[in-house]
N, CA and C atoms as a LAMMPS dump frame, in Angstrom:
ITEM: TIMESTEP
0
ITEM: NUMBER OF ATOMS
234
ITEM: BOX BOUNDS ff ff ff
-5.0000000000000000e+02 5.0000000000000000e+02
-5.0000000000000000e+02 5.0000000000000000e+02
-5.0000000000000000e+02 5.0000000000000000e+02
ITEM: ATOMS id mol type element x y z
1 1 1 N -42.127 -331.079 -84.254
2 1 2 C -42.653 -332.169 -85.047
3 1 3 C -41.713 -333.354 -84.912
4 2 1 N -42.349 -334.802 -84.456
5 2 2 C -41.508 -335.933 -84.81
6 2 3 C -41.631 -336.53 -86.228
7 3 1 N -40.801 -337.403 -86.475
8 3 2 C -40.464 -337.637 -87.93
9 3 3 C -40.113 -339.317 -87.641
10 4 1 N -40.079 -340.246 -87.86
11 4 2 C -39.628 -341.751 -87.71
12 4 3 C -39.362 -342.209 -89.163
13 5 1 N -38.168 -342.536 -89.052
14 5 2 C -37.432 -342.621 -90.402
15 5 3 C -36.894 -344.626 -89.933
16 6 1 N -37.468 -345.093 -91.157
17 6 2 C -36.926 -346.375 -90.897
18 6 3 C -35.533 -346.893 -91.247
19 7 1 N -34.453 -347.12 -90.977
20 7 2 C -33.223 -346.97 -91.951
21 7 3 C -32.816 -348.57 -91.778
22 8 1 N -32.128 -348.958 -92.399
23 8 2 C -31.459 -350.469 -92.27
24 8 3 C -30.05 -350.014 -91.268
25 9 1 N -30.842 -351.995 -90.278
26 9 2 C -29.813 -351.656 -88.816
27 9 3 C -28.024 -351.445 -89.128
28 10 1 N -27.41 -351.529 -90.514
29 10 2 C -25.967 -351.459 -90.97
30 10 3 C -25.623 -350.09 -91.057
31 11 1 N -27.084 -348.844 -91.364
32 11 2 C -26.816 -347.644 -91.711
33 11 3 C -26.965 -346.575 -90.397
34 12 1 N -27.55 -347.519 -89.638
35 12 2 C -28.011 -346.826 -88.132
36 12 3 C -26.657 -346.052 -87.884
37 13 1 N -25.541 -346.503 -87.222
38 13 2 C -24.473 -345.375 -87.022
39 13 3 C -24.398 -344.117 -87.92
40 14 1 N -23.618 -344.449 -89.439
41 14 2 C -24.094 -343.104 -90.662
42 14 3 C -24.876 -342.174 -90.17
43 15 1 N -25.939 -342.826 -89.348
44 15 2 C -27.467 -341.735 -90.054
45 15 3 C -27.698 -341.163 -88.753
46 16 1 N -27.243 -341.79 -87.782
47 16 2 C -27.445 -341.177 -86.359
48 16 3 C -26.382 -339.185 -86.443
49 17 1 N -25.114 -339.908 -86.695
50 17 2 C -24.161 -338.783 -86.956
51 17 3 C -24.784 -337.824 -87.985
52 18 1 N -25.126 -338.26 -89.162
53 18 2 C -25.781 -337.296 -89.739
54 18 3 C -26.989 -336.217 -89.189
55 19 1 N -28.003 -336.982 -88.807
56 19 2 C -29.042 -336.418 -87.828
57 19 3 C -28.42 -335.439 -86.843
58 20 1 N -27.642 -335.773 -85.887
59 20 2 C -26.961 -334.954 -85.578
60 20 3 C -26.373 -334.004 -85.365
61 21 1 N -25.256 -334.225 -86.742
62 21 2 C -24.886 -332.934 -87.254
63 21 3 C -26.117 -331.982 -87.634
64 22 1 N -27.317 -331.536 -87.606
65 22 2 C -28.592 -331.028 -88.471
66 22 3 C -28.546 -329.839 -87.086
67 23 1 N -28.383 -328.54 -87.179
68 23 2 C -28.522 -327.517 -86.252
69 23 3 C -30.143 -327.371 -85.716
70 24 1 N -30.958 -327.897 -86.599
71 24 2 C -32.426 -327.773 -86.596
72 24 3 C -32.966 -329.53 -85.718
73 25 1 N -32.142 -330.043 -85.768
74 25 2 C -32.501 -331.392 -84.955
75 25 3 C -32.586 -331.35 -83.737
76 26 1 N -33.482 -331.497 -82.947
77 26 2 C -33.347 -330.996 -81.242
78 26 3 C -32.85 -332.417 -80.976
79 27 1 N -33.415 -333.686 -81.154
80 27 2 C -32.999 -334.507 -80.674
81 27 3 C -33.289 -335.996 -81.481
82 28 1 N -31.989 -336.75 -81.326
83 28 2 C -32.245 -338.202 -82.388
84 28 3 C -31.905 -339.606 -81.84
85 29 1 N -32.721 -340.025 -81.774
86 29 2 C -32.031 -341.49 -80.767
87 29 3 C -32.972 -342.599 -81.776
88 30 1 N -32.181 -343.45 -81.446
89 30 2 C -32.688 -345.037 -82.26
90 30 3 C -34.152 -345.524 -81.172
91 31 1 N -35.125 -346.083 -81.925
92 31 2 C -36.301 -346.619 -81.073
93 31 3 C -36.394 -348.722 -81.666
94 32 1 N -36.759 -349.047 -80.715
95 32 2 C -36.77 -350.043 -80.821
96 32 3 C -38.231 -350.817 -81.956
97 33 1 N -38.263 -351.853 -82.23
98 33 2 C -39.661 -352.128 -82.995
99 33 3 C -40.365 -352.485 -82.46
100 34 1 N -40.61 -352.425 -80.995
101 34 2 C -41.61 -353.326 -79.723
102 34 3 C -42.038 -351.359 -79.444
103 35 1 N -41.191 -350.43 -79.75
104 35 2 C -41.874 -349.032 -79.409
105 35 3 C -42.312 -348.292 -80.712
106 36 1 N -42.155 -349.034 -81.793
107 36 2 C -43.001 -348.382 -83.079
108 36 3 C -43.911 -349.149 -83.272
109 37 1 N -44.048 -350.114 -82.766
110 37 2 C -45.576 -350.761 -83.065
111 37 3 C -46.553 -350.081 -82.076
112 38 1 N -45.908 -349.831 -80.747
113 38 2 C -46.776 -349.255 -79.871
114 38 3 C -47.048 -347.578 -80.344
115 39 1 N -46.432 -347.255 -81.017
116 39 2 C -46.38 -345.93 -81.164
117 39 3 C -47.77 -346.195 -82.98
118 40 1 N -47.654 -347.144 -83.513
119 40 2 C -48.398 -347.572 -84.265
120 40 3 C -50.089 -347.614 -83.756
121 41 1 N -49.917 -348.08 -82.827
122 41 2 C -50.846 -348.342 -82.146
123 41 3 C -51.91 -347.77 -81.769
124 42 1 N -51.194 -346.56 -81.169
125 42 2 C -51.572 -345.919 -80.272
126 42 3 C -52.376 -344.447 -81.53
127 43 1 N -51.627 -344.055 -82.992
128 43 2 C -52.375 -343.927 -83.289
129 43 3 C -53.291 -344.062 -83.667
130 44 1 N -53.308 -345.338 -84.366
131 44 2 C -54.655 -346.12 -84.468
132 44 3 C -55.614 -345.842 -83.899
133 45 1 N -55.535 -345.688 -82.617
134 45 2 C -56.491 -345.932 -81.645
135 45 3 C -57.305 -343.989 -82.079
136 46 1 N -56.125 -343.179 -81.768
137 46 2 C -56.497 -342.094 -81.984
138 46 3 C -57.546 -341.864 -83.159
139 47 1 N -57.015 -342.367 -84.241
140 47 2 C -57.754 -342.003 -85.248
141 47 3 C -59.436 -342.549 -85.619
142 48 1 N -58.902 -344.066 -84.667
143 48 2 C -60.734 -344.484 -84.227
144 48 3 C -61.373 -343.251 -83.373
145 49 1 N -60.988 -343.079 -82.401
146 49 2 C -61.578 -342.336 -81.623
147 49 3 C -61.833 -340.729 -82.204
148 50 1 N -61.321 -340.445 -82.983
149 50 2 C -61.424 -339.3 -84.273
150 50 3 C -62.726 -339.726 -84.895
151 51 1 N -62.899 -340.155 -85.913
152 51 2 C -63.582 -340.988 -86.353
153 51 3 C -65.26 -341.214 -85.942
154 52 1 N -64.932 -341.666 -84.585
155 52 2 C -66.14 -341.975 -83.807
156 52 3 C -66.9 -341.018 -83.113
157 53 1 N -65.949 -340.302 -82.99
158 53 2 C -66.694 -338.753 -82.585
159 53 3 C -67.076 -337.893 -83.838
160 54 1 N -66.71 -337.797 -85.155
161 54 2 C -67.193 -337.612 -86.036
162 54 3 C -68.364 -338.289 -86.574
163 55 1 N -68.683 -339.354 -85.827
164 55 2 C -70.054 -340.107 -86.158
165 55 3 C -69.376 -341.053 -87.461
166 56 1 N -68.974 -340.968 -88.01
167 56 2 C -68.37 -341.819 -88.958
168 56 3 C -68.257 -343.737 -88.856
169 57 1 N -67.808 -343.665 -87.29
170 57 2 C -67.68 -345.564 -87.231
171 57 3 C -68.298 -345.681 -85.653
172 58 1 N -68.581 -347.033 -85.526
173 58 2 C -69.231 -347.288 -83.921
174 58 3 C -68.571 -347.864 -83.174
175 59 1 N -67.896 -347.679 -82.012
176 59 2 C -66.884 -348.102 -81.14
177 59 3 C -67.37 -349.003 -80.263
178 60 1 N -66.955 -350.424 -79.839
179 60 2 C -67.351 -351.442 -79.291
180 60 3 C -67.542 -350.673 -77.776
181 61 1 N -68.475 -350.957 -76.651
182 61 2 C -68.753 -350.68 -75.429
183 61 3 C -67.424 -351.013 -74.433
184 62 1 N -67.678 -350.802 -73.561
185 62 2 C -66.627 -351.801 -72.018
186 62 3 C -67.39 -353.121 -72.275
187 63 1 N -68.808 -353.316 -72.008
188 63 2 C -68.997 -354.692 -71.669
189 63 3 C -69.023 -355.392 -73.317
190 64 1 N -68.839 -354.858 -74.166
191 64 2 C -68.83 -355.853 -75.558
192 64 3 C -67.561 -356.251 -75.386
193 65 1 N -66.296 -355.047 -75.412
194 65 2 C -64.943 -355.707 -74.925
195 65 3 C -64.607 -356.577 -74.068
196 66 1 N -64.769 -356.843 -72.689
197 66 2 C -65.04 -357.67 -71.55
198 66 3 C -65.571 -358.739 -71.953
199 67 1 N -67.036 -358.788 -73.116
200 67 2 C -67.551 -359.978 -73.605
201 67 3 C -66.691 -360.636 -74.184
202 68 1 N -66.021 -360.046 -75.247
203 68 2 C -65.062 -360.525 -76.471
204 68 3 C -64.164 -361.195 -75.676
205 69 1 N -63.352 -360.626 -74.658
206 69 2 C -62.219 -360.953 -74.16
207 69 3 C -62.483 -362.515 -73.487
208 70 1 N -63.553 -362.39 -72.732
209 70 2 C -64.311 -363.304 -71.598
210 70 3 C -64.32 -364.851 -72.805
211 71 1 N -65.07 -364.544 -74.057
212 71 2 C -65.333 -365.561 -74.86
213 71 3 C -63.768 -366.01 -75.674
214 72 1 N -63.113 -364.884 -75.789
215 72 2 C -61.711 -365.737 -76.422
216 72 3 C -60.922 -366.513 -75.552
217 73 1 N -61.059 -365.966 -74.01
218 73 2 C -60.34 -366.796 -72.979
219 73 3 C -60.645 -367.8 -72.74
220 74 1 N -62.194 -368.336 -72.796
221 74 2 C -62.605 -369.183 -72.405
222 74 3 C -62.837 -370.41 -73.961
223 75 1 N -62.702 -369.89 -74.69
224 75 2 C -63.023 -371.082 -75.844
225 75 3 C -61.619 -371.741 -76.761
226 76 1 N -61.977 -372.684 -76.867
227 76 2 C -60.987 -374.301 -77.29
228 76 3 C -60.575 -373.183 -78.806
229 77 1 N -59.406 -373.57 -78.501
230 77 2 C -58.719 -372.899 -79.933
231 77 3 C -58.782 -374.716 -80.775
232 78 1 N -58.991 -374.737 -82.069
233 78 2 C -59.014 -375.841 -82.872
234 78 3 C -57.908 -375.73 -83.853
């Protein structure tokens, strides 16, 4: 099981050693916030796709995405 513990960047050393020391810890390293958003992300996505196969919500197509994308690229931001 992973675990993501947010700690303040002053306590990061402390808490690394602590982690550490834990005989049950296989492994502890610092992640950056450009890889917890992606890691954010990515469940997100999972849990749509959960979701949508449960019939629960309706997932945009390829060509609605492609549309969306096509129309934000191309139109005048105001």
């Amino acid at each position: 099981m992973k675990v993501l513990i947010d700690i303040p960047d002053s306590e990061v050393t402390f808490a690394m050693k602590v982690l550490k020391s834990l005989s049950f810890v296989k492994k502890a390293q610092p992640i950056g916030e450009a890889s917890v958003k992606l890691w954010g992300d990515l469940n997100e996505a999972a849990e749509e796709v959960r979701l949508h196969k449960q019939g629960k919500i309706k997932l945009q197509t390829a060509q609605e995405l492609l549309n969306e994308l096509k129309y934000n690229c191309y139109s005048p931001i105001y």
